[in-house]
Every structure is written in structure tokens, then in C-alpha cells.
N, CA, C and O atoms as a printed pandas DataFrame, in Angstrom:
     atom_number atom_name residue_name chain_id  residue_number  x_coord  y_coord  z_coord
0              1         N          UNK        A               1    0.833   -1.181    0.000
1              2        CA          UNK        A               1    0.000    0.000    0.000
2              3         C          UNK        A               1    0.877    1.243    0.000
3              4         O          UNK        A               1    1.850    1.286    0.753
4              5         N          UNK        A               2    0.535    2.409   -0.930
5              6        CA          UNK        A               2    1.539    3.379   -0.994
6              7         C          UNK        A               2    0.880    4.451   -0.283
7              8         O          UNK        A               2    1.264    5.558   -0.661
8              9         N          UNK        A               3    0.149    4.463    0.482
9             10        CA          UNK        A               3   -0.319    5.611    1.172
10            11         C          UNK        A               3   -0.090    4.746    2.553
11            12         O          UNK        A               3   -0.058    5.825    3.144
12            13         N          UNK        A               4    0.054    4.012    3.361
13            14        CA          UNK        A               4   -0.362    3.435    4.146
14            15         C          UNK        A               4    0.420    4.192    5.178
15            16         O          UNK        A               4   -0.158    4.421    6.240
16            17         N          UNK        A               5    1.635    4.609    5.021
17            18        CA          UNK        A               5    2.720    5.620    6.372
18            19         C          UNK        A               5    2.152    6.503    6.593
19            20         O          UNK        A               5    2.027    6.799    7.782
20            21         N          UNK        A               6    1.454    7.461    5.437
21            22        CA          UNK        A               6    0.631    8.699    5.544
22            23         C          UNK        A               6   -0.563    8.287    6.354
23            24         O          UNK        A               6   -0.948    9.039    7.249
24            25         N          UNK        A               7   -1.191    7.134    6.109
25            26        CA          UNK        A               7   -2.689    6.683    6.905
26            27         C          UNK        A               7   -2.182    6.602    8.053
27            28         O          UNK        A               7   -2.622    7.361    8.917
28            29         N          UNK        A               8   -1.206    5.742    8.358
29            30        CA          UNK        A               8   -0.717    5.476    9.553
30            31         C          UNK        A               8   -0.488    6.721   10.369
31            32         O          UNK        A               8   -1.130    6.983   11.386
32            33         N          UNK        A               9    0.673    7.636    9.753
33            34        CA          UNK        A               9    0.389    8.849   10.453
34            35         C          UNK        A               9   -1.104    9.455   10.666
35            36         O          UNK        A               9   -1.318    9.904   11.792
36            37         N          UNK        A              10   -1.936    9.508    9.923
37            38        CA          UNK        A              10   -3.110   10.175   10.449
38            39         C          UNK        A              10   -4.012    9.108   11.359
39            40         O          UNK        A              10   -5.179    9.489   11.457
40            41         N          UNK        A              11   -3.845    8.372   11.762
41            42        CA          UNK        A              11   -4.507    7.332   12.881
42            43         C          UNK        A              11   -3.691    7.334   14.114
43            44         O          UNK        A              11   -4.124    6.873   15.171
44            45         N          UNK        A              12   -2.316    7.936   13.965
45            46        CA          UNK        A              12   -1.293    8.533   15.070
46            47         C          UNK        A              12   -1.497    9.901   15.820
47            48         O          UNK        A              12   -1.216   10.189   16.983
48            49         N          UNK        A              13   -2.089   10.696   14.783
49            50        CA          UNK        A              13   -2.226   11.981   14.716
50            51         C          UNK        A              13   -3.618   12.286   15.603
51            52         O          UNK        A              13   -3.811   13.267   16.322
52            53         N          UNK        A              14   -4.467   11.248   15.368
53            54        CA          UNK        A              14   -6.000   10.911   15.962
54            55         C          UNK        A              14   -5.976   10.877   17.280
55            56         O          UNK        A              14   -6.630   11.635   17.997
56            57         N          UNK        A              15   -4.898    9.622   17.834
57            58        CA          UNK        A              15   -4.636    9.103   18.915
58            59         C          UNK        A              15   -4.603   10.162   19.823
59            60         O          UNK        A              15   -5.301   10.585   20.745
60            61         N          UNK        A              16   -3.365   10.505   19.153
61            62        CA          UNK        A              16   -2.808   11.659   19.999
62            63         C          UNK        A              16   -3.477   13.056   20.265
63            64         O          UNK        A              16   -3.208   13.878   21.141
64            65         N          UNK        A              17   -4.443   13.100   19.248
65            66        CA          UNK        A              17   -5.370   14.344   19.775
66            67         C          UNK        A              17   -6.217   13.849   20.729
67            68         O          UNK        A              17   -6.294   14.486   21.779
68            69         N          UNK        A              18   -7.090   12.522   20.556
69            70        CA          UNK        A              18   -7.996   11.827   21.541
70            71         C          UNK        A              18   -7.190   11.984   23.031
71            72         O          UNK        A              18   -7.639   12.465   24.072
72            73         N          UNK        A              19   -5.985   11.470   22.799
73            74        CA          UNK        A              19   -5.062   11.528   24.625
74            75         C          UNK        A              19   -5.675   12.874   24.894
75            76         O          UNK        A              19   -6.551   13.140   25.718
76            77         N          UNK        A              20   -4.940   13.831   23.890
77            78        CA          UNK        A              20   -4.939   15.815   24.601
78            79         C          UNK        A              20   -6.398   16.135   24.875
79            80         O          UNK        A              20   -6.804   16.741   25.867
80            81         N          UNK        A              21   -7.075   15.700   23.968
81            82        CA          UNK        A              21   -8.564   15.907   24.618
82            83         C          UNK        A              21   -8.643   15.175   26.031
83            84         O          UNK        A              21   -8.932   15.902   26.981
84            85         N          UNK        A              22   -8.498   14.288   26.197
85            86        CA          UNK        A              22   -8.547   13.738   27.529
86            87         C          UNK        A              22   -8.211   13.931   29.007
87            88         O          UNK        A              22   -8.743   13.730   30.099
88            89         N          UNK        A              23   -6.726   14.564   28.360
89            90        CA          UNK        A              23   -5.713   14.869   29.095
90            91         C          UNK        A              23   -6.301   16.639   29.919
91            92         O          UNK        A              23   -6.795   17.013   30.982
92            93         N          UNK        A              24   -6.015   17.022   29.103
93            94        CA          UNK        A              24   -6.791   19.109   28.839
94            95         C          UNK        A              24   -8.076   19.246   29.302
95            96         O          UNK        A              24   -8.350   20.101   30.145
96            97         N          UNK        A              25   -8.959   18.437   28.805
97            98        CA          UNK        A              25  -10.615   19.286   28.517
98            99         C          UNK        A              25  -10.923   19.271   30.120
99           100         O          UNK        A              25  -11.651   20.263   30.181
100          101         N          UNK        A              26  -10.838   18.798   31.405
101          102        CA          UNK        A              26  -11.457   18.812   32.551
102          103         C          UNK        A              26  -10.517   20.614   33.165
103          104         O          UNK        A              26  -10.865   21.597   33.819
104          105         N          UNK        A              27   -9.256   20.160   32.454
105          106        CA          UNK        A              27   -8.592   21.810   33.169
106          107         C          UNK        A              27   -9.276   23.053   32.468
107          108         O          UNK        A              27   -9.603   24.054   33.106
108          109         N          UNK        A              28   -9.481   22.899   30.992
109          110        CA          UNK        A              28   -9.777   23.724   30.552
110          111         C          UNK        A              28  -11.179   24.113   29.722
111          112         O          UNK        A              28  -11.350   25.025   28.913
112          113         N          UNK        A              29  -12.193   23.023   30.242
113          114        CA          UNK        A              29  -13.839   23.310   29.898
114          115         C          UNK        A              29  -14.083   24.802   30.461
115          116         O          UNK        A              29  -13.698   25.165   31.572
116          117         N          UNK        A              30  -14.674   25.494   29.680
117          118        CA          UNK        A              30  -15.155   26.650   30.207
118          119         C          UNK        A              30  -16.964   26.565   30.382
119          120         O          UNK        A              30  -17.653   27.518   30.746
120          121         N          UNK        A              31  -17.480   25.204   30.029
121          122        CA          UNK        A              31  -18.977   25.183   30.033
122          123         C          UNK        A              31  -19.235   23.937   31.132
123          124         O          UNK        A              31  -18.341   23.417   31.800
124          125         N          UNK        A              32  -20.432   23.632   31.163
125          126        CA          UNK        A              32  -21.142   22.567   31.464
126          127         C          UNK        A              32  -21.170   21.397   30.600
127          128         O          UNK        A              32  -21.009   20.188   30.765
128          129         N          UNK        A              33  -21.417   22.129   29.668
129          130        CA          UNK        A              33  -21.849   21.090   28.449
130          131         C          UNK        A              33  -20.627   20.407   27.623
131          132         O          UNK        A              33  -20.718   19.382   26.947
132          133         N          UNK        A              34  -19.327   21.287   27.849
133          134        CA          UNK        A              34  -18.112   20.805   27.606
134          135         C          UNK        A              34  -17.551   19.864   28.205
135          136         O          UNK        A              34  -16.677   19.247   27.597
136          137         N          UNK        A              35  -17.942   19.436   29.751
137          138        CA          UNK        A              35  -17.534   18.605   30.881
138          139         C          UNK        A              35  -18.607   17.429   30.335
139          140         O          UNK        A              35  -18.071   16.330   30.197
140          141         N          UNK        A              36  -19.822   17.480   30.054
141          142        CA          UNK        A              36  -20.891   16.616   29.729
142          143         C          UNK        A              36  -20.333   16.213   28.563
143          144         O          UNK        A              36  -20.249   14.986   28.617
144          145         N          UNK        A              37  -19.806   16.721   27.288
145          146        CA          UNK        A              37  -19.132   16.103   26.243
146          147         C          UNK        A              37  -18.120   15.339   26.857
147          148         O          UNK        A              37  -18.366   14.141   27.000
148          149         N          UNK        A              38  -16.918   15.815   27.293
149          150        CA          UNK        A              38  -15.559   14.805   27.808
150          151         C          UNK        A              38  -16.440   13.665   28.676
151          152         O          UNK        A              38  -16.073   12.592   28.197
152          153         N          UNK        A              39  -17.388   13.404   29.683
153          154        CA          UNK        A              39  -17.627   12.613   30.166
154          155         C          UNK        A              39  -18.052   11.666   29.464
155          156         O          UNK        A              39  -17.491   10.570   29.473
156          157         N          UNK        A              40  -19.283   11.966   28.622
157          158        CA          UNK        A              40  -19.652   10.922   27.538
158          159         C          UNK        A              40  -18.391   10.353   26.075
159          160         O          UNK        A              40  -18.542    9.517   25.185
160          161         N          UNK        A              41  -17.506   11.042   26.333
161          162        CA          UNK        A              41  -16.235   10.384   24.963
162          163         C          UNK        A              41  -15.344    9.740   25.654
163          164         O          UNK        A              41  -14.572    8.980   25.068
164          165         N          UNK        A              42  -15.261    9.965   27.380
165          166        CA          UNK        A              42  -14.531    8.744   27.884
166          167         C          UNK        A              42  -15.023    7.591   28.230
167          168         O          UNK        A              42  -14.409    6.534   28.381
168          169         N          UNK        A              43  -16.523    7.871   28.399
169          170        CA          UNK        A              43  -17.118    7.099   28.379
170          171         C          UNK        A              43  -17.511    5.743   27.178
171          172         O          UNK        A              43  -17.767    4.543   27.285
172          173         N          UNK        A              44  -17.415    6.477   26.329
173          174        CA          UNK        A              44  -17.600    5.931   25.070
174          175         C          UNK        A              44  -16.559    4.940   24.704
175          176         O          UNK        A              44  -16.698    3.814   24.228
176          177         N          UNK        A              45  -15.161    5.791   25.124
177          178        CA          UNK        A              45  -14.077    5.050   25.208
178          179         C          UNK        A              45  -13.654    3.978   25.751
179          180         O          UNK        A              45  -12.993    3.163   25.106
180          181         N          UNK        A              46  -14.058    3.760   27.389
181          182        CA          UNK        A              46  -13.995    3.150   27.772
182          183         C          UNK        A              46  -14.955    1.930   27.540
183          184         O          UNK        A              46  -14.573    0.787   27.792
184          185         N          UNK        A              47  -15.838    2.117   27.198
185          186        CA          UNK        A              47  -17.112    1.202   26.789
186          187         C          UNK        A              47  -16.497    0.345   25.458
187          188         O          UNK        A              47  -16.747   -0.846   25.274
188          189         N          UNK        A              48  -15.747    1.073   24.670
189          190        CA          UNK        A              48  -15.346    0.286   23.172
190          191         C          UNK        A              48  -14.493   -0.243   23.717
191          192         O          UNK        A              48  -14.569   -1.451   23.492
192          193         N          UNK        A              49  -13.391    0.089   24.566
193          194        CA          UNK        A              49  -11.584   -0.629   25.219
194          195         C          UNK        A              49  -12.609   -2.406   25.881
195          196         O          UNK        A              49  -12.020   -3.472   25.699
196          197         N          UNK        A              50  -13.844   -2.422   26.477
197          198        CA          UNK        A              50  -13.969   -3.299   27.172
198          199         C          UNK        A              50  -14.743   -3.938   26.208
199          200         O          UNK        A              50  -14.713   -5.160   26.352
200          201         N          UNK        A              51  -15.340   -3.602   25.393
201          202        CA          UNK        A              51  -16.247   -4.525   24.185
202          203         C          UNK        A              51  -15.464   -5.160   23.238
203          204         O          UNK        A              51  -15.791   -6.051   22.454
204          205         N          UNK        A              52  -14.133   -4.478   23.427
205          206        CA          UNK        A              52  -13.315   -5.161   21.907
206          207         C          UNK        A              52  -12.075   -5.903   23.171
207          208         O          UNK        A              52  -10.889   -6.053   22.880
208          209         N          UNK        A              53  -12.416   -6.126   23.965
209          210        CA          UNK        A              53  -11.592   -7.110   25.043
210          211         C          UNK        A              53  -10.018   -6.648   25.154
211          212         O          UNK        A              53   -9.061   -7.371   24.875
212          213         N          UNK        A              54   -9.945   -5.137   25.675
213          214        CA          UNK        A              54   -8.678   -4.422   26.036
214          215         C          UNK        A              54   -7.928   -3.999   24.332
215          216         O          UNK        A              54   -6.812   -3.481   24.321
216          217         N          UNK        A              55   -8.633   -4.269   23.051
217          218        CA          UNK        A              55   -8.034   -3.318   22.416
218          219         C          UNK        A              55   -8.666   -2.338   21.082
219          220         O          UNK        A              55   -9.694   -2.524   20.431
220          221         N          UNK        A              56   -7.871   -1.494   20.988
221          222        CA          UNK        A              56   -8.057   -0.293   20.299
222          223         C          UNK        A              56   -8.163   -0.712   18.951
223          224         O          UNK        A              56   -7.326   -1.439   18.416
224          225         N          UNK        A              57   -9.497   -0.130   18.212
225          226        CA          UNK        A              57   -9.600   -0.381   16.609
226          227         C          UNK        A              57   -8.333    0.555   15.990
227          228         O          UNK        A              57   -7.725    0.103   15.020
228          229         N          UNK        A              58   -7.968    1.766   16.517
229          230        CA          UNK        A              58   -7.394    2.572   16.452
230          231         C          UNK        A              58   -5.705    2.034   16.117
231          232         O          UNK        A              58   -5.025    2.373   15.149
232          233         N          UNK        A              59   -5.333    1.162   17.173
233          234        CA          UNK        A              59   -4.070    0.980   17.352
234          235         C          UNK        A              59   -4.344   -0.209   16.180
235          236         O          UNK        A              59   -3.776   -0.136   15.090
236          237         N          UNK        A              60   -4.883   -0.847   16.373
237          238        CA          UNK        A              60   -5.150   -2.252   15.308
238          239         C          UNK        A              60   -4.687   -1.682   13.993
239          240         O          UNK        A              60   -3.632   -1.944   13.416
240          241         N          UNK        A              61   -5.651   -0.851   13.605
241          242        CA          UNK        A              61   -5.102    0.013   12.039
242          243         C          UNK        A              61   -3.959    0.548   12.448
243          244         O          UNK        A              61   -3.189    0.734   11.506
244          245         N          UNK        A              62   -3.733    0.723   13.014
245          246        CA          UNK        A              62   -1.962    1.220   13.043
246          247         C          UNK        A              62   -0.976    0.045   12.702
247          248         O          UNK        A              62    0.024   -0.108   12.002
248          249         N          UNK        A              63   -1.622   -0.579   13.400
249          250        CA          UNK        A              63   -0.654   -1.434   13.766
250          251         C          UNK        A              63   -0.237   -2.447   12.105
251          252         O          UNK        A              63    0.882   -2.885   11.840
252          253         N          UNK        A              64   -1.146   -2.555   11.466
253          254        CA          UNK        A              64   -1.747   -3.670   10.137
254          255         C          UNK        A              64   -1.101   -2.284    9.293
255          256         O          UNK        A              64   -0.816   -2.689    8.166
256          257         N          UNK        A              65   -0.877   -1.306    9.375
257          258        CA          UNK        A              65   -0.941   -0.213    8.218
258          259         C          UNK        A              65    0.790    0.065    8.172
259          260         O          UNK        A              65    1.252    0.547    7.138
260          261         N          UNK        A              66    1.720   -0.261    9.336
261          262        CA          UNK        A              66    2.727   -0.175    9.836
262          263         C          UNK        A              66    3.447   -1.173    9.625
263          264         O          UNK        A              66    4.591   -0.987    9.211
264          265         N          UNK        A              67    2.885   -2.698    9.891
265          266        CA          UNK        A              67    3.097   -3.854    9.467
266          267         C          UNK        A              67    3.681   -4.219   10.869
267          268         O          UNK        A              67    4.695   -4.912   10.784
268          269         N          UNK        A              68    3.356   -3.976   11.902
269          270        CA          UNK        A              68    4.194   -4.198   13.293
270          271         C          UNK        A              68    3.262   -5.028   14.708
271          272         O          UNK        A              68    2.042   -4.881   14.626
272          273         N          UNK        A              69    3.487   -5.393   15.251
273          274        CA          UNK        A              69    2.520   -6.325   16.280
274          275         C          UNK        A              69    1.581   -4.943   17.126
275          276         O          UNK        A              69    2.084   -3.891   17.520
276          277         N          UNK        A              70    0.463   -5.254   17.207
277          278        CA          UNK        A              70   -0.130   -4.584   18.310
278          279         C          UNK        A              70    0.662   -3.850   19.006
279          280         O          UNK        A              70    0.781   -2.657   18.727
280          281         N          UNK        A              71    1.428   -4.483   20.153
281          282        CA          UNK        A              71    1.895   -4.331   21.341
282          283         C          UNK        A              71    3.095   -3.088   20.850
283          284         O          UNK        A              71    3.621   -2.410   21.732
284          285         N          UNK        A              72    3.320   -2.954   19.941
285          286        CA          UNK        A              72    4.663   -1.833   18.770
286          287         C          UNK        A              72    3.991   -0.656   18.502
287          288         O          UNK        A              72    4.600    0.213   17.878
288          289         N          UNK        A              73    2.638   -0.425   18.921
289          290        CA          UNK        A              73    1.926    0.350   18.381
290          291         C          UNK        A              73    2.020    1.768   19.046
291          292         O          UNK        A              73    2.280    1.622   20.240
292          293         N          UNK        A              74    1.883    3.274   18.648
293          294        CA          UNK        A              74    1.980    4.368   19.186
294          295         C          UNK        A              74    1.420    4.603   20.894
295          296         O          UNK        A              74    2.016    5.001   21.895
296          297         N          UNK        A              75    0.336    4.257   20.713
297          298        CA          UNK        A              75   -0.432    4.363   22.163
298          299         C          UNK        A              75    0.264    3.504   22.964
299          300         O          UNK        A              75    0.814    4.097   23.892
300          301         N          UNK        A              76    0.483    2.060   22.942
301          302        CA          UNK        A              76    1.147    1.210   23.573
302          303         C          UNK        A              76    2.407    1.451   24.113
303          304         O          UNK        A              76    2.764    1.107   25.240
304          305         N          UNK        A              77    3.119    2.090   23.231
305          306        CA          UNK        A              77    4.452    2.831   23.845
306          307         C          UNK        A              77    4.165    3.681   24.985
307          308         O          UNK        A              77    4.995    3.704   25.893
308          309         N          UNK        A              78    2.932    4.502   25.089
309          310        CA          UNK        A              78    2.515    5.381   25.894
310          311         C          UNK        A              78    2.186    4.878   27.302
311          312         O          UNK        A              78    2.806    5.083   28.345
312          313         N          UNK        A              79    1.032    4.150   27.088
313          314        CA          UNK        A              79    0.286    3.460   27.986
314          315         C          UNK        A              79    1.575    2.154   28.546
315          316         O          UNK        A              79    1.587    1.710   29.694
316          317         N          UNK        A              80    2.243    1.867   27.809
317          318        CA          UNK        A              80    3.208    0.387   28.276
318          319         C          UNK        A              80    4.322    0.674   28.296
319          320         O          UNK        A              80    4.684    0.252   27.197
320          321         N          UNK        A              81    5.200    1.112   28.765
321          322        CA          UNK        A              81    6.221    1.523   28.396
322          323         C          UNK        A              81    7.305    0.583   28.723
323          324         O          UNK        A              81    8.466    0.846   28.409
């Protein structure tokens, strides 16, 4: 696949905004309804991490697009170090 580093980067690029949202939005919600969004997308999150039995569709395409095991994957470095 000749796009697949570029895909890969943009499923890296995803990740890593999903973390900063995660990470940021409780310091820096200025609404109600902004705290009610982050609650329901970690929620969401967490709901997909336990339905797909501890892993990420996210990292999966990384991982198949990269050609590298799961466990090699961007987030995994993060989360596993």
C-alpha cells in the first residue's frame, strides 16, 4: 500500500489528539456542556476498550498499516512503556 505511512500517520495523529482531549478538557472546559461532552467520549471510550476485550480499533489500524505487532503500536508505547 503506498499511502499506508501517511494513513498510519493520520490514525497517530488521531490518537494523539484523543489523549490531549482527555488529558486538557477537565482543566480547561469553560462550560457545562463541555464537561458533559468529555464525560460521555470517555465514556464511550472506555465502553469500546472493554467490548473489543482491552483493544483499540485505532491501534489495530496502526498497527496492520505499519506492518508491526499490536503491542509496537503508538499508544502502547505510551500506555506500556
Amino acid at each position: 500500500m503506498a499511502h499506508a505511512p501517511a494513513m498510519a500517520n493520520l490514525v497517530r495523529g488521531i490518537h494523539l489528539g484523543i489523549l490531549v482531549f482527555i488529558l486538557l478538557m477537565p482543566f480547561v472546559a469553560t462550560s457545562m456542556l463541555q464537561l458533559i461532552i468529555y464525560l460521555l467520549v470517555v465514556f464511550a471510550i472506555v465502553m469500546h476498550w472493554i467490548a473489543n476485550h482491552h483493544f483499540c480499533v485505532l491501534s489495530l489500524i496502526e498497527s496492520k498499516l505499519r506492518g508491526i505487532k499490536y503491542e509496537d503500536g503508538f499508544i502502547n508505547a505510551i500506555l506500556k512503556p
